[in-house]
C-alpha positions as CSV (number, residue, x, y, z in Angstrom):
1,X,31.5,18.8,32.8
2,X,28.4,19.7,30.6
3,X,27.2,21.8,32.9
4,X,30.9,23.9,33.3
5,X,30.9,24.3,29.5
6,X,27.5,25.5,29.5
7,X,28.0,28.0,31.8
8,X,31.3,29.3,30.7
9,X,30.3,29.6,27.1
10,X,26.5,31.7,28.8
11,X,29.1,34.4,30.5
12,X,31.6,34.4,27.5
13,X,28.2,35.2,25.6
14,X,27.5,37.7,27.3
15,X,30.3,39.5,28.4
16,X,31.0,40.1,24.0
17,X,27.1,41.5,23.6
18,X,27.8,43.8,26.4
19,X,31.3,44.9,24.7
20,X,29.4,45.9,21.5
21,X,28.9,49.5,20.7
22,X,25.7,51.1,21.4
23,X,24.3,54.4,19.9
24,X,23.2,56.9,22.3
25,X,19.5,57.0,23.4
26,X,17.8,60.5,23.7
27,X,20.4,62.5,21.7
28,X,19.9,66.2,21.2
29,X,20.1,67.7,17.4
30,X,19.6,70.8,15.9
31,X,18.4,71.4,12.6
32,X,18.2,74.7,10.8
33,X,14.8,74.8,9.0
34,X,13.0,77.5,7.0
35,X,9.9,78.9,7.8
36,X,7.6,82.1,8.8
37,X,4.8,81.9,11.1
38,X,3.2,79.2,13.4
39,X,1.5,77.1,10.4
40,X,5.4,76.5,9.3
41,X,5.7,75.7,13.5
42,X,3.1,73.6,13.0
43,X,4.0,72.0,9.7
44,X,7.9,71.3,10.6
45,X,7.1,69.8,13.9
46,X,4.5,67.6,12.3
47,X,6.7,66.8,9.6
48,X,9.8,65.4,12.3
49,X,7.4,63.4,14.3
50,X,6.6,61.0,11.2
51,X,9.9,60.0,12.0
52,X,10.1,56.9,14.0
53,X,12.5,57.7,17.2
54,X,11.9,61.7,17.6
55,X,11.0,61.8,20.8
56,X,10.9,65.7,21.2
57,X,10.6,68.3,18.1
58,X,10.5,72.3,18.6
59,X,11.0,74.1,15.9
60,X,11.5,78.5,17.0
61,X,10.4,81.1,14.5
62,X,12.9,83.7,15.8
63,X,16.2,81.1,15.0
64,X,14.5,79.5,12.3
65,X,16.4,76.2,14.4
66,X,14.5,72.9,14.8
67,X,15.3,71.7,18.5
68,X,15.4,67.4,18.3
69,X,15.2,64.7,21.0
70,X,15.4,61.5,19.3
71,X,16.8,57.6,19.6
72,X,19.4,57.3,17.7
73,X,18.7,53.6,17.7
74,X,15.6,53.8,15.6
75,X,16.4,57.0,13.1
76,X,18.9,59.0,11.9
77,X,19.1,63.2,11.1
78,X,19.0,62.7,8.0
79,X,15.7,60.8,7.8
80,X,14.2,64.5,9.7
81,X,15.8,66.2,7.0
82,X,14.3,64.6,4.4
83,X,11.0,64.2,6.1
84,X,11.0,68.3,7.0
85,X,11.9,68.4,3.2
86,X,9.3,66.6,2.0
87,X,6.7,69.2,4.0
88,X,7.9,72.2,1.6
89,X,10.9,73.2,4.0
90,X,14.3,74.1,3.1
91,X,16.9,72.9,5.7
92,X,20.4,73.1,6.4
93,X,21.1,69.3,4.2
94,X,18.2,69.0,2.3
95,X,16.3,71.1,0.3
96,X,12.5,71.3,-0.5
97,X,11.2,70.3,-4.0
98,X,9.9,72.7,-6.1
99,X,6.2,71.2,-6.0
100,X,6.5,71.0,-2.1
101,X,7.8,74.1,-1.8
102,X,4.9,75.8,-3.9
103,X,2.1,74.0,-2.0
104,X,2.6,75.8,1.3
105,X,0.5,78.3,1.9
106,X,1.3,81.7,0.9
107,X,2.3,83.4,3.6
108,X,4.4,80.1,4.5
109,X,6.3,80.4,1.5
110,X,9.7,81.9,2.8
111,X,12.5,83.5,0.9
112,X,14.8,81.0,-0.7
113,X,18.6,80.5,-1.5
């Protein structure tokens, strides 16, 4: 009888942990993000891969658009906003601080709104 419970209460256990919701793995994001030239490229794609879960980060002058690949499981868009904010680059959320933005170099410093 032991045995029975046992084993009933094992599937009943699993059955709920498979019913929970999961976020998505490997979801796609895009991000617009201000920049120039390649340093920016350099800079922005840098700055997203400090984030714990991006997985993918291209970030194309002519758009000005950060392409993401990242586990949603481990990070969120926001913490790449904040962390491509940090770097001295405006995006579409968050926007650059002052000091950040005035540390880039000069031909990396981009027209602001």
């Amino acid at each position: 009888m032991k045995k029975l419970v046992l084993v009933l209460f094992v599937m009943f256990a699993g059955l709920t942990l498979q019913a929970q919701e999961k976020k998505s793995k490997n979801a796609n994001h895009n991000i617009e993000v201000n920049g120039n030239c390649g340093q920016c490229k350099k800079r922005i794609e840098k700055a997203a891969y400090t984030v714990k879960g991006v997985k993918s980060a291209a970030w194309q002058e002519d758009d000005k658009t950060l392409h993401l690949i990242m586990d949603e499981t481990k990070a969120n868009v926001s913490d790449v906003h904040a962390a491509v904010a940090k770097s001295g680059h405006d995006t579409d959320k968050v926007k650059a601080t002052d000091e950040a933005y005035k540390n880039l170099h000069h031909c990396c410093q981009y027209e602001r709104q």
